[in-house]
Residue, then its C-alpha position, 0 to 999 in steps of 0.5 A: x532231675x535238677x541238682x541243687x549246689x549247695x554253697x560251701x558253708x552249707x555242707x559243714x556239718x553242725x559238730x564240725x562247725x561247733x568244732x571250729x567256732x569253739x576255736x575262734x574268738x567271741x567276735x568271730x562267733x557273733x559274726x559266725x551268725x550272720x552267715x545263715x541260719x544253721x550257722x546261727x543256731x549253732x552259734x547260738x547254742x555254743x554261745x548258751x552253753x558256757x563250758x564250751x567257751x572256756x578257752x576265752x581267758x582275757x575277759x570282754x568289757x562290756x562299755x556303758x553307752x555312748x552319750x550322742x551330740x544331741x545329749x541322748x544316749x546310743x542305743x547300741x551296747x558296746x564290748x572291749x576286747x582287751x587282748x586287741x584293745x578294740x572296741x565293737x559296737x553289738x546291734x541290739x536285737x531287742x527295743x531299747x528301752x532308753x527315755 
């Protein structure tokens, strides 16, 4: 019989990983995603659901795109987090719809 190890991320169950992610911030949550896919979905569904978010008090600006040297625009949204006066650029999971 072969046991299968399981990595550590792996064995967090789906409500204590919810508790912890309610915890973090937006940016930490959208990273959260790319870890696996049942981190993903958790995420996913937290993120859906507004209420459980209520501790992020100093809004995100979400930034209008930035114009390339070649006069088109790039086709990444880009959000500001004012309390660390950061700016992140967000892969689009949908087809940019820009001419």
């Amino acid at each position: 019989m072969v046991l299968e190890r399981k990595k550590p991320f792996e064995i967090i169950t789906e409500d204590i990983l919810k508790s912890i992610l309610k915890r973090l911030p937006l940016i930490d949550i959208l990273r959260a995603k790319a870890v696996c896919s049942s981190w993903k979905s958790t995420a996913q569904a937290l993120l859906s659901t507004n209420s459980d978010l209520c501790h992020f008090k100093i809004p995100w600006l979400l930034l209008p795109r930035e114009e390339s040297n070649s006069g088109g625009t790039n086709a990444s949204p880009r959000i500001m987090n004012l309390e660390e006066n950061r700016v992140y650029k967000l892969k689009s999971s949908t087809p940019s719809t820009d001419g």
